[in-house]
N, C-alpha and C positions, 0 to 999 in steps of 0.2 A: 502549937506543936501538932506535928500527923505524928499517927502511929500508925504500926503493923503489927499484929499478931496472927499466927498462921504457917502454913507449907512454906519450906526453903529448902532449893538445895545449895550447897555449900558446893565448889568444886576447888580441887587441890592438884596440883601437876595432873589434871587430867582427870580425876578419879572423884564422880558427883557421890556426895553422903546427901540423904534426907535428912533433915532438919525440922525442929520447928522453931521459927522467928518470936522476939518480943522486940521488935526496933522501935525507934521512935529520933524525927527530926528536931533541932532543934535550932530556930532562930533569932535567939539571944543578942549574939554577936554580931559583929560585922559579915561574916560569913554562916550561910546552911551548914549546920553539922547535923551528923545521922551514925547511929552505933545501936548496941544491944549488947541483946545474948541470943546462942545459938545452943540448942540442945538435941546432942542426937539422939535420935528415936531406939538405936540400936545401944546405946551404952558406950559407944565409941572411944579408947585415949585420944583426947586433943590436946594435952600438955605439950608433945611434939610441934604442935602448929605454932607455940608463941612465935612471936616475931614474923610470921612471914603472911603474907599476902596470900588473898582467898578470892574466887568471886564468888558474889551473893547471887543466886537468881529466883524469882518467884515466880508466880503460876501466871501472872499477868502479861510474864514479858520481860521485865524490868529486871536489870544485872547492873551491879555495882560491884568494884573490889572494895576489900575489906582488910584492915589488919586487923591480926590476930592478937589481942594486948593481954590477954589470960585462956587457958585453957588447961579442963581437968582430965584426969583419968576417968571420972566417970559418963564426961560426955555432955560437960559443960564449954561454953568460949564466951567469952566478951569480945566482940570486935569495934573496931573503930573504924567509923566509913570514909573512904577514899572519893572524890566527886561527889555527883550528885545521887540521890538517894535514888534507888532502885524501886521507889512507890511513890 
């Protein structure tokens, strides 16, 4: 398994949140899978974001979309990652 923990930002129609990352890939299966959680710095609602698609970008470069499979009012989300992992 790789992980990440660390600076993220999240971007939504356009509009990038800081973030910080706990992701981690997983190659179990037949296929790379890659998910977490995202928690904003600011306290942010993301209960809004369920269901829809995110990109992930980190400080290295690396962007990935993401769904969005929970997220709280307080400024929490579990995503589940689309392609390949963005680390």
């Amino acid at each position: 398994m790789r992980n990440y923990e660390g600076p993220a930002l999240m971007v939504f129609e356009g509009v990038e949140t800081e973030m910080m990352a706990d992701l981690t890939v997983d190659r179990s299966g037949e296929q790379e899978e890659w998910g977490g959680t995202l928690e904003a710095q600011a306290g942010q609602d993301l209960e809004g974001l369920v269901e829809h698609t995110v990109m992930v970008r980190l400080p290295n470069g690396g962007e990935s979309e993401a769904l969005v499979g929970w997220g709280s009012k307080e400024g929490s989300a579990r995503i589940i990652g689309n392609g390949a992992a963005p680390f």
